[in-house]
PDB file of N, CA, C and O in Angstrom, chain B, residues numbered from 101:
ATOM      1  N   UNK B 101      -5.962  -3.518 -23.726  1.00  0.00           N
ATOM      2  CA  UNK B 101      -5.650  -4.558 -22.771  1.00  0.00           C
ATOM      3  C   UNK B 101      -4.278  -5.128 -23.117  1.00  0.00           C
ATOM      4  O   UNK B 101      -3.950  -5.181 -24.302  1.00  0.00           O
ATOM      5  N   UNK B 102      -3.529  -5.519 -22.247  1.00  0.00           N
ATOM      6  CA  UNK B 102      -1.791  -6.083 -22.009  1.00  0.00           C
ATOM      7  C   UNK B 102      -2.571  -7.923 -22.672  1.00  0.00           C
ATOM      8  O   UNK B 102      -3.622  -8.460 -23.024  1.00  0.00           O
ATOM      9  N   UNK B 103      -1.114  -8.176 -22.462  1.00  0.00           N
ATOM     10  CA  UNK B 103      -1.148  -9.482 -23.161  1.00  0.00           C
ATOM     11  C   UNK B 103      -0.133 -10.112 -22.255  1.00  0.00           C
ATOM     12  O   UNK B 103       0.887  -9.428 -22.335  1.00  0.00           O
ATOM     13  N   UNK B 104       0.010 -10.950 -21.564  1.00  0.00           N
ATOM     14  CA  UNK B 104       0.733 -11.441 -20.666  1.00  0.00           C
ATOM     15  C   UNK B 104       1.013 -13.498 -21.411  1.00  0.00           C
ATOM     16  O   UNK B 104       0.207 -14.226 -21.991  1.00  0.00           O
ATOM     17  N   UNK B 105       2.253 -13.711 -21.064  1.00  0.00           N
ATOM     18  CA  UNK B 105       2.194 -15.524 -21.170  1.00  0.00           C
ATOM     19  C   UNK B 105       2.761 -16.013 -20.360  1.00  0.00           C
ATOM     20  O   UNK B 105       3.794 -15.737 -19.750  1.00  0.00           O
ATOM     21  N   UNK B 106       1.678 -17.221 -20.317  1.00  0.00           N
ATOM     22  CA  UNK B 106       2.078 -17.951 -18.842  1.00  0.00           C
ATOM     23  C   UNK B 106       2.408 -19.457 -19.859  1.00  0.00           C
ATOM     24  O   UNK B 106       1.752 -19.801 -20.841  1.00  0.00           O
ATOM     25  N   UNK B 107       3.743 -20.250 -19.205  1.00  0.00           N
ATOM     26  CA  UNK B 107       3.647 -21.562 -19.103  1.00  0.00           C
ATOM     27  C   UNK B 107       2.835 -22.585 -18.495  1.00  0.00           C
ATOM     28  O   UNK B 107       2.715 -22.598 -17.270  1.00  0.00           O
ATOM     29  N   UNK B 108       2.347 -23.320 -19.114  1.00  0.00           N
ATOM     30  CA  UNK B 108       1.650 -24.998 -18.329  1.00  0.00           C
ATOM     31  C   UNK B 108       2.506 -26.320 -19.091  1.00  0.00           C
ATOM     32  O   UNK B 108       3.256 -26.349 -20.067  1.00  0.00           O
ATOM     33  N   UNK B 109       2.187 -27.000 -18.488  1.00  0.00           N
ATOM     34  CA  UNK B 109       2.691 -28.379 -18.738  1.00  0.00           C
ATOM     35  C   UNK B 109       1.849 -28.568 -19.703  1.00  0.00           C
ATOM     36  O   UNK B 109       0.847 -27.853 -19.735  1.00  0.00           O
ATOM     37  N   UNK B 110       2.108 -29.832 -20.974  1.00  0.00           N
ATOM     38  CA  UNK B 110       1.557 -30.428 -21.526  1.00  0.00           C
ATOM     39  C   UNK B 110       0.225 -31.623 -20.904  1.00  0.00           C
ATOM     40  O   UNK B 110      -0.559 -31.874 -21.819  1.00  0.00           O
ATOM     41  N   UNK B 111       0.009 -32.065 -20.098  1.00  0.00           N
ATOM     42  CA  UNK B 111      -1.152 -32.208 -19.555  1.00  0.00           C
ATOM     43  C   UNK B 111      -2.015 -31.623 -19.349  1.00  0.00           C
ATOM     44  O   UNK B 111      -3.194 -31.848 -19.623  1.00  0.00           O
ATOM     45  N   UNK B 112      -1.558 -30.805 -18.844  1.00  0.00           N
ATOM     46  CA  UNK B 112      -2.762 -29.334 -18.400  1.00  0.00           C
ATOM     47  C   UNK B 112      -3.604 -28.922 -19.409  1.00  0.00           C
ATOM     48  O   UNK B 112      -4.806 -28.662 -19.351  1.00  0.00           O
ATOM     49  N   UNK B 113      -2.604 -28.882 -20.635  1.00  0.00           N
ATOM     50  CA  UNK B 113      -3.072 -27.947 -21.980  1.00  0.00           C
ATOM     51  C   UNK B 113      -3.491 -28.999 -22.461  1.00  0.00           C
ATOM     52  O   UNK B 113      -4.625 -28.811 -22.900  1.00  0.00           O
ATOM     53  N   UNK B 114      -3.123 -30.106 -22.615  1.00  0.00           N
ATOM     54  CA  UNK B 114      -4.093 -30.762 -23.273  1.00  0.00           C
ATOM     55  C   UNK B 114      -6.127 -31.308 -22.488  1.00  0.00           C
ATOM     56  O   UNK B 114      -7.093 -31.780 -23.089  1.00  0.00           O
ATOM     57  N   UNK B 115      -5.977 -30.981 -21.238  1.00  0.00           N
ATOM     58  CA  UNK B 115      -7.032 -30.784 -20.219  1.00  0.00           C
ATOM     59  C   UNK B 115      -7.796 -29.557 -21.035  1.00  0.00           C
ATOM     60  O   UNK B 115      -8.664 -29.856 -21.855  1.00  0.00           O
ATOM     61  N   UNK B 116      -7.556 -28.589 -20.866  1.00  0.00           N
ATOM     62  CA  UNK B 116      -8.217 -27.334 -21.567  1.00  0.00           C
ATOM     63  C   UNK B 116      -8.442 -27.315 -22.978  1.00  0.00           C
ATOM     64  O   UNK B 116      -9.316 -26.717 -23.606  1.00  0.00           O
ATOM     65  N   UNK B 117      -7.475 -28.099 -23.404  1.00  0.00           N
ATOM     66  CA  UNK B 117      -8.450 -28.243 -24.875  1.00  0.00           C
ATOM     67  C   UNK B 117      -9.825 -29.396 -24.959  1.00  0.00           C
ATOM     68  O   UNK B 117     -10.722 -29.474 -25.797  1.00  0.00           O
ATOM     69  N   UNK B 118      -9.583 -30.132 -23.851  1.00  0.00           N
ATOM     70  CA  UNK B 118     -11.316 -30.944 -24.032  1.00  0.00           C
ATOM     71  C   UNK B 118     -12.437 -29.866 -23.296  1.00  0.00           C
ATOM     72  O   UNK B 118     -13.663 -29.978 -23.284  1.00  0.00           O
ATOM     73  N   UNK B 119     -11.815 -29.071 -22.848  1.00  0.00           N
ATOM     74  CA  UNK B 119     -12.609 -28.144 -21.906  1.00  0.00           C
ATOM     75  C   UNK B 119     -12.558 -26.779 -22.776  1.00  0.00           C
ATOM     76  O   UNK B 119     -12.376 -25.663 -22.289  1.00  0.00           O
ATOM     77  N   UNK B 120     -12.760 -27.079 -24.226  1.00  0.00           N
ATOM     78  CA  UNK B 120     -12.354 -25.807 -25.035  1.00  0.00           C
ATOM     79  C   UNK B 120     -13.705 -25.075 -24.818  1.00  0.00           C
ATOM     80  O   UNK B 120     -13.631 -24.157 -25.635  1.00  0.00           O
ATOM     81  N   UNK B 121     -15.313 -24.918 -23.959  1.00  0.00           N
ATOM     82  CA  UNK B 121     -15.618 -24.389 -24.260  1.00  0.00           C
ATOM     83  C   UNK B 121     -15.809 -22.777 -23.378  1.00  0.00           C
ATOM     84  O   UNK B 121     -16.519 -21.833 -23.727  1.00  0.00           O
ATOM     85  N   UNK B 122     -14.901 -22.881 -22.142  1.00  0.00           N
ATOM     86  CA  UNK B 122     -14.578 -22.236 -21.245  1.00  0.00           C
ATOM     87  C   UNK B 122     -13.202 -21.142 -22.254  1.00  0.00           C
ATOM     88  O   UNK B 122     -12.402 -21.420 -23.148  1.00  0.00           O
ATOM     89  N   UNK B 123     -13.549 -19.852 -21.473  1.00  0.00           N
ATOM     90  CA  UNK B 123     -12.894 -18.788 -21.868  1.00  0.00           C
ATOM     91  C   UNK B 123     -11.754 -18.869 -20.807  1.00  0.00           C
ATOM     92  O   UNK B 123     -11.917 -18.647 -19.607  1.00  0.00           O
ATOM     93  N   UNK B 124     -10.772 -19.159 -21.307  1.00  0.00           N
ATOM     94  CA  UNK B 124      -9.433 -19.569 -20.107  1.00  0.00           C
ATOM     95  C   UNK B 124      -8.768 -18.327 -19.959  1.00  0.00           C
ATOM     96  O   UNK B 124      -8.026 -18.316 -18.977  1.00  0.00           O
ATOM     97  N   UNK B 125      -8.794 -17.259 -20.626  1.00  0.00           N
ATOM     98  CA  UNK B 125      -8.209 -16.192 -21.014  1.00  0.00           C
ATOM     99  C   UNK B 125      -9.312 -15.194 -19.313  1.00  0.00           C
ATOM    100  O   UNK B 125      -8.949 -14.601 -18.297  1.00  0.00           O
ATOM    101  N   UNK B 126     -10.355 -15.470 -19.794  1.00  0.00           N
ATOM    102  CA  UNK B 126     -11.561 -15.077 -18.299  1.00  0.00           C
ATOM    103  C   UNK B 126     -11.386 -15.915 -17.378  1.00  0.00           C
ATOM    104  O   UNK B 126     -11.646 -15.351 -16.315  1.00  0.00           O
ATOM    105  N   UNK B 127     -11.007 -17.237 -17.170  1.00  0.00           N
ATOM    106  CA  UNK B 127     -10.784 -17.546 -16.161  1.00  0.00           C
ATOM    107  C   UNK B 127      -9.370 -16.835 -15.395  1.00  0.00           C
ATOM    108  O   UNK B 127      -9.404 -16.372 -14.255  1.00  0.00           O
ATOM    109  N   UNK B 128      -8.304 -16.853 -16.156  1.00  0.00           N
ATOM    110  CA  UNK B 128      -6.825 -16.402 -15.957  1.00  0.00           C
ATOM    111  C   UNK B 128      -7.292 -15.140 -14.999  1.00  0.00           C
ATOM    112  O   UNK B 128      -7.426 -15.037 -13.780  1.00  0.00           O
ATOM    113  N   UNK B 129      -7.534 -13.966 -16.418  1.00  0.00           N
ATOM    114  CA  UNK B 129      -7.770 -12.902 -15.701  1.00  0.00           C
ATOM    115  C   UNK B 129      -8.703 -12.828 -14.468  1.00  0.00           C
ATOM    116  O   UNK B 129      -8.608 -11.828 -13.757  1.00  0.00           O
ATOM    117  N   UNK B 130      -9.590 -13.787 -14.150  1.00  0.00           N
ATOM    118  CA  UNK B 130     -10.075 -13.533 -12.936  1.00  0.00           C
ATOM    119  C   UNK B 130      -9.466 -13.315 -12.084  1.00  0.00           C
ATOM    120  O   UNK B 130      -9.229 -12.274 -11.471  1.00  0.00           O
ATOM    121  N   UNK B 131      -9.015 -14.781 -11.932  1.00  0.00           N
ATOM    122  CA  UNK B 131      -7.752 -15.077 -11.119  1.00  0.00           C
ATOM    123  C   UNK B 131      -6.897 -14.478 -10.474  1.00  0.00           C
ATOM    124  O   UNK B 131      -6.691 -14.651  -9.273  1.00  0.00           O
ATOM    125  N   UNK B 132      -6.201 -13.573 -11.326  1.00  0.00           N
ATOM    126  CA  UNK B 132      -5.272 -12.659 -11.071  1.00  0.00           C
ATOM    127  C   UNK B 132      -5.680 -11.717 -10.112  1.00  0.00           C
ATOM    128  O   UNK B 132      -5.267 -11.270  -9.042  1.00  0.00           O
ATOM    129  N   UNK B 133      -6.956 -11.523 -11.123  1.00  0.00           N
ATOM    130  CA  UNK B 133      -7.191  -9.796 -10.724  1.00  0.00           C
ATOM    131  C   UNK B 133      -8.147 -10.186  -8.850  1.00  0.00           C
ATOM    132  O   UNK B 133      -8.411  -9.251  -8.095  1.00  0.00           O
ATOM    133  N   UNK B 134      -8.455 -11.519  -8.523  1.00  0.00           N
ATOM    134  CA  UNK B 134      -9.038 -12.078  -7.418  1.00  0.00           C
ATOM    135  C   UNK B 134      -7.572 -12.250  -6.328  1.00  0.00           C
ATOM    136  O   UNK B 134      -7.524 -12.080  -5.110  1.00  0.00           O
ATOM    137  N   UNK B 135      -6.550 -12.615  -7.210  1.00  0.00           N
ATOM    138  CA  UNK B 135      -5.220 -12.313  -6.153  1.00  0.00           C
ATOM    139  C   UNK B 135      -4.801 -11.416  -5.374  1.00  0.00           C
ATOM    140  O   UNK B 135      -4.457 -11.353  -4.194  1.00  0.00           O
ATOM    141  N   UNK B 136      -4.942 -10.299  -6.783  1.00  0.00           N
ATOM    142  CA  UNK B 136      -4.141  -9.163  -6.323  1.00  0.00           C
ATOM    143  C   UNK B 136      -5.151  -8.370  -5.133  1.00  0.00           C
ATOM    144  O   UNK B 136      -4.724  -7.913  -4.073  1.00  0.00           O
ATOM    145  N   UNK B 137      -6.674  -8.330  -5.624  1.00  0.00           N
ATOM    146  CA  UNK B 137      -7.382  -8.039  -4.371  1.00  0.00           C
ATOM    147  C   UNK B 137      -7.207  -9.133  -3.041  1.00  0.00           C
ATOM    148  O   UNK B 137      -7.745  -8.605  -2.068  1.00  0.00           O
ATOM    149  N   UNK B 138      -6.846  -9.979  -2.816  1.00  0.00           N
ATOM    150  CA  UNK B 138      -6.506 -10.336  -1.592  1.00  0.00           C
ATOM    151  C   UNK B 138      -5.645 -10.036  -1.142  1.00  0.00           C
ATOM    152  O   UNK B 138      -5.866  -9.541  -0.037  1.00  0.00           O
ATOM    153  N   UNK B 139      -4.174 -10.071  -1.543  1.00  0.00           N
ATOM    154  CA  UNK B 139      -2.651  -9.656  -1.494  1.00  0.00           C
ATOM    155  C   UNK B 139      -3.156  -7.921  -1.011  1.00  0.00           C
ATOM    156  O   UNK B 139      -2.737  -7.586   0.097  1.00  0.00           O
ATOM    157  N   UNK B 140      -3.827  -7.087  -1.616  1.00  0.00           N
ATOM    158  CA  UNK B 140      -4.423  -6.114  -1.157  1.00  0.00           C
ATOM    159  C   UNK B 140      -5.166  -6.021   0.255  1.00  0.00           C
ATOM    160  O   UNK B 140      -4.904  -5.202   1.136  1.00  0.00           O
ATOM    161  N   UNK B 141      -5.613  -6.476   0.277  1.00  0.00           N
ATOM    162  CA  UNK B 141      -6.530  -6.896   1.327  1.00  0.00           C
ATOM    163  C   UNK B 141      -6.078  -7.566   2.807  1.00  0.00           C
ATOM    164  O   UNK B 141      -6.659  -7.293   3.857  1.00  0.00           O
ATOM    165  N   UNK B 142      -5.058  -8.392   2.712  1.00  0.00           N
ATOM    166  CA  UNK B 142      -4.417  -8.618   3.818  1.00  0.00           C
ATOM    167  C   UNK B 142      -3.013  -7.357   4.076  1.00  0.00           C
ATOM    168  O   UNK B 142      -2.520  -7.208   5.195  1.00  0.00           O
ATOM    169  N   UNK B 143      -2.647  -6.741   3.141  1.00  0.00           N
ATOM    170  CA  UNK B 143      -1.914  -5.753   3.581  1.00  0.00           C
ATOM    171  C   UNK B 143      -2.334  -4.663   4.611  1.00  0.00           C
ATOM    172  O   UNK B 143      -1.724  -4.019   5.465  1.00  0.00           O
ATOM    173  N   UNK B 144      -3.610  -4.719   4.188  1.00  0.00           N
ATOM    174  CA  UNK B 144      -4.557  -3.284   4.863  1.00  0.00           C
ATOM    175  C   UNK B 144      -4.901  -4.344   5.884  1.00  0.00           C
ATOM    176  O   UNK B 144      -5.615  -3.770   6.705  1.00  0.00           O
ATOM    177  N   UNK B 145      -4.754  -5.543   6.221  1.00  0.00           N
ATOM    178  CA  UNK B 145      -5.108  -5.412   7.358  1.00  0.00           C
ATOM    179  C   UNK B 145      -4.067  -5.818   8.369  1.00  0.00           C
ATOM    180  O   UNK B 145      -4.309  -5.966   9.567  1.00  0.00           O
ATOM    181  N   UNK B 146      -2.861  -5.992   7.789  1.00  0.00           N
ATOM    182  CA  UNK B 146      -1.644  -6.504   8.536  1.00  0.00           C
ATOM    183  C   UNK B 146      -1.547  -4.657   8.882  1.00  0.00           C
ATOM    184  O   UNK B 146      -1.907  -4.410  10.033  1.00  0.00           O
ATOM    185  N   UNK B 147      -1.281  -3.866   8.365  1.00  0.00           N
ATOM    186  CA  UNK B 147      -1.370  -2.319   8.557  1.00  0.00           C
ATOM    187  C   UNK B 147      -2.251  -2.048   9.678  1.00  0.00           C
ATOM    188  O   UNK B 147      -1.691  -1.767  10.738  1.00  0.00           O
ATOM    189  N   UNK B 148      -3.575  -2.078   9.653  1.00  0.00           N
ATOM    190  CA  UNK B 148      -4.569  -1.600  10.453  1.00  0.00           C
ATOM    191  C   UNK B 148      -4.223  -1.866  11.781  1.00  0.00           C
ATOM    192  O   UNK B 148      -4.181  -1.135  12.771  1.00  0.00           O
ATOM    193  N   UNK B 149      -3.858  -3.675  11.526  1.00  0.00           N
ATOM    194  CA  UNK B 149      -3.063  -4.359  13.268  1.00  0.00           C
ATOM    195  C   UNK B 149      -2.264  -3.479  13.610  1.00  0.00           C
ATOM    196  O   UNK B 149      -2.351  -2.616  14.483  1.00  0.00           O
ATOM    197  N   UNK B 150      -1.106  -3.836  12.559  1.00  0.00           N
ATOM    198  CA  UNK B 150      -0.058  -2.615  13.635  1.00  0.00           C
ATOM    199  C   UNK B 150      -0.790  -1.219  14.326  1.00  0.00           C
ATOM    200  O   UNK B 150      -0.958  -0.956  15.517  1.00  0.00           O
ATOM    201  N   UNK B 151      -1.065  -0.629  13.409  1.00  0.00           N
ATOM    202  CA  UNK B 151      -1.435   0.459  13.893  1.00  0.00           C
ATOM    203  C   UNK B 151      -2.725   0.706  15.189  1.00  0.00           C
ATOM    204  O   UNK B 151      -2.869   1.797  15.742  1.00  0.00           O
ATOM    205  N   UNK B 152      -3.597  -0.545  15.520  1.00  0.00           N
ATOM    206  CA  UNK B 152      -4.625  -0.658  16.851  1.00  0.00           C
ATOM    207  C   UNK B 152      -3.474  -1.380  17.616  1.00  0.00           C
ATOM    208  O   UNK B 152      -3.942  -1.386  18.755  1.00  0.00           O
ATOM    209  N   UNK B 153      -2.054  -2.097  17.714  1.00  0.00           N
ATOM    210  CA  UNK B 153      -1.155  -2.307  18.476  1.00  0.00           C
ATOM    211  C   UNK B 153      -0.226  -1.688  18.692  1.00  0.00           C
ATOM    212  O   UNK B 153       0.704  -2.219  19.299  1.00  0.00           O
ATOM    213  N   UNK B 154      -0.156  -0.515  18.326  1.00  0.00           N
ATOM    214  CA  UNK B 154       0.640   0.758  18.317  1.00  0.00           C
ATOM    215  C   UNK B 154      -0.116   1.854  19.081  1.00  0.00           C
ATOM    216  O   UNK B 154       0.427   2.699  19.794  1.00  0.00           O
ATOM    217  N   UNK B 155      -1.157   1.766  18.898  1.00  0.00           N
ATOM    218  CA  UNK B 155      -2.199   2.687  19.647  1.00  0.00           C
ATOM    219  C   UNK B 155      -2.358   2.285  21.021  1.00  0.00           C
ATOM    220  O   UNK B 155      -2.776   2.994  21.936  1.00  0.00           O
ATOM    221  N   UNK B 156      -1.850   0.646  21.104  1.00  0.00           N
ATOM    222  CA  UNK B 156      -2.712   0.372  22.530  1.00  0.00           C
ATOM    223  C   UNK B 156      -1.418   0.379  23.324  1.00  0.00           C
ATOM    224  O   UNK B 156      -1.486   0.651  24.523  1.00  0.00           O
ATOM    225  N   UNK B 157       0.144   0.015  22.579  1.00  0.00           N
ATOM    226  CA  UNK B 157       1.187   0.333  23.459  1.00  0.00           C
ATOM    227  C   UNK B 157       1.207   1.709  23.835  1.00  0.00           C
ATOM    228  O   UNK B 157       1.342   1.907  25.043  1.00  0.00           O
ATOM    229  N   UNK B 158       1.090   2.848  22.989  1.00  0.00           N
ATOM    230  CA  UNK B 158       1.340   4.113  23.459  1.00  0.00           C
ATOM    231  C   UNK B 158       0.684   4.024  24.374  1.00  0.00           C
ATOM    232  O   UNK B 158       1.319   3.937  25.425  1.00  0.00           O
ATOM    233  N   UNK B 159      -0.974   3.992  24.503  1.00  0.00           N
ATOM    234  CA  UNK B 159      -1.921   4.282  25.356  1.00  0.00           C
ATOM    235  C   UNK B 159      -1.167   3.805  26.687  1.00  0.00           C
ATOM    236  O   UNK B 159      -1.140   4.666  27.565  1.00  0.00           O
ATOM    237  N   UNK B 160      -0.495   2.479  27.019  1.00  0.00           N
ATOM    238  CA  UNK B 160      -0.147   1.995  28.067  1.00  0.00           C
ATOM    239  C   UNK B 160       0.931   2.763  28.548  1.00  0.00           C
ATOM    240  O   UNK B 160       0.838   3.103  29.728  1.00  0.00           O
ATOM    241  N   UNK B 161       2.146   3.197  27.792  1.00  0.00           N
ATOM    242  CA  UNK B 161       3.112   4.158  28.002  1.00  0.00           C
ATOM    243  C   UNK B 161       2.561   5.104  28.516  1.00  0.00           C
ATOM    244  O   UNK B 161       2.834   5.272  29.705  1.00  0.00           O
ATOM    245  N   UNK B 162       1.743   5.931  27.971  1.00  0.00           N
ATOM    246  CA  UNK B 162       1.412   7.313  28.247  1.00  0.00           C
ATOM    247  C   UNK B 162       0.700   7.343  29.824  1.00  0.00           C
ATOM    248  O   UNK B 162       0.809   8.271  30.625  1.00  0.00           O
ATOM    249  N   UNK B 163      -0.143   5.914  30.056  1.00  0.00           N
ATOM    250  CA  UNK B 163      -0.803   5.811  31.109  1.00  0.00           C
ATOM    251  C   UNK B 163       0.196   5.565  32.257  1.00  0.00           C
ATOM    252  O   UNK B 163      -0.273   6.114  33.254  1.00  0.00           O
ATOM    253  N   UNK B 164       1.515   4.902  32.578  1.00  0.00           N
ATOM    254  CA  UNK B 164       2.390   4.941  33.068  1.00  0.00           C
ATOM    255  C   UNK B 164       3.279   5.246  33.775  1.00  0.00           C
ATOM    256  O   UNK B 164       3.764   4.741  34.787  1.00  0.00           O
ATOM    257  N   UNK B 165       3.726   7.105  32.534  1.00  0.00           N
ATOM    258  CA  UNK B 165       3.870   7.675  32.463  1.00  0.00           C
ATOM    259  C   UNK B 165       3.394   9.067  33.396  1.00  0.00           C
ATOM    260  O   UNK B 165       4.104  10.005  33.759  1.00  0.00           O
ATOM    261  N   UNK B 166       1.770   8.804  33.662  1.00  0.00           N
ATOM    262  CA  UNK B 166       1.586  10.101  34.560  1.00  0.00           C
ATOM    263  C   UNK B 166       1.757  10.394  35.357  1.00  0.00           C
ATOM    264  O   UNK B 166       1.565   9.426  36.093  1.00  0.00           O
ATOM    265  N   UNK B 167       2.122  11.404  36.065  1.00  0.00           N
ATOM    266  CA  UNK B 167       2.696  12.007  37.485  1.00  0.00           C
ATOM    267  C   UNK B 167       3.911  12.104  37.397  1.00  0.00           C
ATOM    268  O   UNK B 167       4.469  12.749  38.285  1.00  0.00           O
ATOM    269  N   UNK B 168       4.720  11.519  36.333  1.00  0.00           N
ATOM    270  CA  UNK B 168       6.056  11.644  36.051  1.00  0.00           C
ATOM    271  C   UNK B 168       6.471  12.956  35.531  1.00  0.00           C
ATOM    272  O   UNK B 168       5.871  13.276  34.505  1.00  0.00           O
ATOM    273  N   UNK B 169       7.578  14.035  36.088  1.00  0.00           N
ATOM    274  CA  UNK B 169       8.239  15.074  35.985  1.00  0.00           C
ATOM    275  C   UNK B 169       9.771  14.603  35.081  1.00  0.00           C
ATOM    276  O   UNK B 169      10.671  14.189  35.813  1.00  0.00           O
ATOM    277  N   UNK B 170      10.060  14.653  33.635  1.00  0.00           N
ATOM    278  CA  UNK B 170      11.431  14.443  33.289  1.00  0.00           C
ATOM    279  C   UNK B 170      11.991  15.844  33.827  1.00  0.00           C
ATOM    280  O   UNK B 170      13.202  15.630  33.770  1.00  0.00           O
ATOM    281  N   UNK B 171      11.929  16.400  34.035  1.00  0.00           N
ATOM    282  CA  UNK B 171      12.584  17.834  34.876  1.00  0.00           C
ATOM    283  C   UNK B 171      13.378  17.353  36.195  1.00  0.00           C
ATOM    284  O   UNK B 171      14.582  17.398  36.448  1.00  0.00           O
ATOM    285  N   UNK B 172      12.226  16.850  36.987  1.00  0.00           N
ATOM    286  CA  UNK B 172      12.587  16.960  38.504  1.00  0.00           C
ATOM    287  C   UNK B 172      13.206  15.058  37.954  1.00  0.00           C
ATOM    288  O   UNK B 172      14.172  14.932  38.707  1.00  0.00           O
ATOM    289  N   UNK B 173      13.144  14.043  37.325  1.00  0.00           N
ATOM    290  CA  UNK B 173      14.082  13.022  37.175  1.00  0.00           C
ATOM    291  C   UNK B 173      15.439  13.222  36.930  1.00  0.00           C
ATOM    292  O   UNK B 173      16.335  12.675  37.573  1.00  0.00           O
ATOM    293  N   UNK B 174      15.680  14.388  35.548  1.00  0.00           N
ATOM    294  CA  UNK B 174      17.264  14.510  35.821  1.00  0.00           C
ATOM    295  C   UNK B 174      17.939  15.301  36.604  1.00  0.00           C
ATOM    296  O   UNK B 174      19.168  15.344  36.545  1.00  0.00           O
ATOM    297  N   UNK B 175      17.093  16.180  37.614  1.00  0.00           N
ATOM    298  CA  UNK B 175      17.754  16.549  38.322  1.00  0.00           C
ATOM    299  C   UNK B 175      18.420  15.493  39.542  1.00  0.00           C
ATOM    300  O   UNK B 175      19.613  15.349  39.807  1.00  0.00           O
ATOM    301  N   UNK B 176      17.292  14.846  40.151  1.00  0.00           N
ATOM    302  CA  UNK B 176      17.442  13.620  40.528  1.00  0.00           C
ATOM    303  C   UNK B 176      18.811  13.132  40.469  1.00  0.00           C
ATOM    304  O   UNK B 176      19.667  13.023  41.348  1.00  0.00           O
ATOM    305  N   UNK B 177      18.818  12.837  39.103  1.00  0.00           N
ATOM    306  CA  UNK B 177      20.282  12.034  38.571  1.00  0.00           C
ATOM    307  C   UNK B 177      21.387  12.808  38.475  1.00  0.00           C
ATOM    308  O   UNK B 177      22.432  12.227  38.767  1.00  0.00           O
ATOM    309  N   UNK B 178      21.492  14.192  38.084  1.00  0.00           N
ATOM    310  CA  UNK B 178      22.544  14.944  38.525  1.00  0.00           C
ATOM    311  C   UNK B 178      22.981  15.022  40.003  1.00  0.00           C
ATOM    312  O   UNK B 178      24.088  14.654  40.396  1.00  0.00           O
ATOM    313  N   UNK B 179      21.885  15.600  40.883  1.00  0.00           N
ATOM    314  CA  UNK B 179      22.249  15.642  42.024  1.00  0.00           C
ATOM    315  C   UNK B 179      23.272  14.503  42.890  1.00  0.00           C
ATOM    316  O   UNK B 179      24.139  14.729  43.734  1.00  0.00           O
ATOM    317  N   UNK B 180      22.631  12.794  42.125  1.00  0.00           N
ATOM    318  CA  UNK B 180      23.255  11.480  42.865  1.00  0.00           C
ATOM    319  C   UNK B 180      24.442  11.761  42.186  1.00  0.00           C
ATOM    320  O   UNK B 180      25.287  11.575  43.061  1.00  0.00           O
ATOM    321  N   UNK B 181      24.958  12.054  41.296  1.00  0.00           N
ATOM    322  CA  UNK B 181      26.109  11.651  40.590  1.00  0.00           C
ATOM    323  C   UNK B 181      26.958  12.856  41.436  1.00  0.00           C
ATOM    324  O   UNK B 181      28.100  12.526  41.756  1.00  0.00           O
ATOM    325  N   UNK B 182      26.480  14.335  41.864  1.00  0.00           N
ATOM    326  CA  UNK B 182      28.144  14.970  42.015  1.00  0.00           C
ATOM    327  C   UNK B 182      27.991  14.785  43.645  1.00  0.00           C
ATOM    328  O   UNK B 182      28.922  15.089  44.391  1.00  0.00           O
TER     329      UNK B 182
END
């Protein structure tokens, strides 16, 4: 196991020493390791969004989109231009 140090104020630490019978070292690491699974956890779901709002723009594009010929459009546009 790593060994990490964190600063507190002198209040604090003196708080935890009347509270010496708590494992602060288990509380810490909870902590952390309860962060990093959230910080985890909202990534996957800021991800997931995009990606069901990415799905639902295409879907609308693509739906739009049908009956449309890009073939017979630029000809279209050649033809107006000469």
């Amino acid at each position: 196991m790593e060994i990490i140090t964190a600063r507190i104020d002198k209040e604090t630490k003196e708080k935890m020493k009347k509270l010496s019978y708590i494992n602060w070292s288990d509380v810490i690491r909870e902590s952390v390791i309860k962060r990093i699974s959230d910080e985890e956890s909202s990534k996957r779901l800021i991800d997931r969004n995009a990606i069901a709002e990415g799905i639902t723009i295409a879907a609308k594009v693509r739906k739009s989109s049908m009956g449309w010929n890009s073939t017979e459009e630029i000809r279209k546009w050649r033809d107006q231009r000469a």
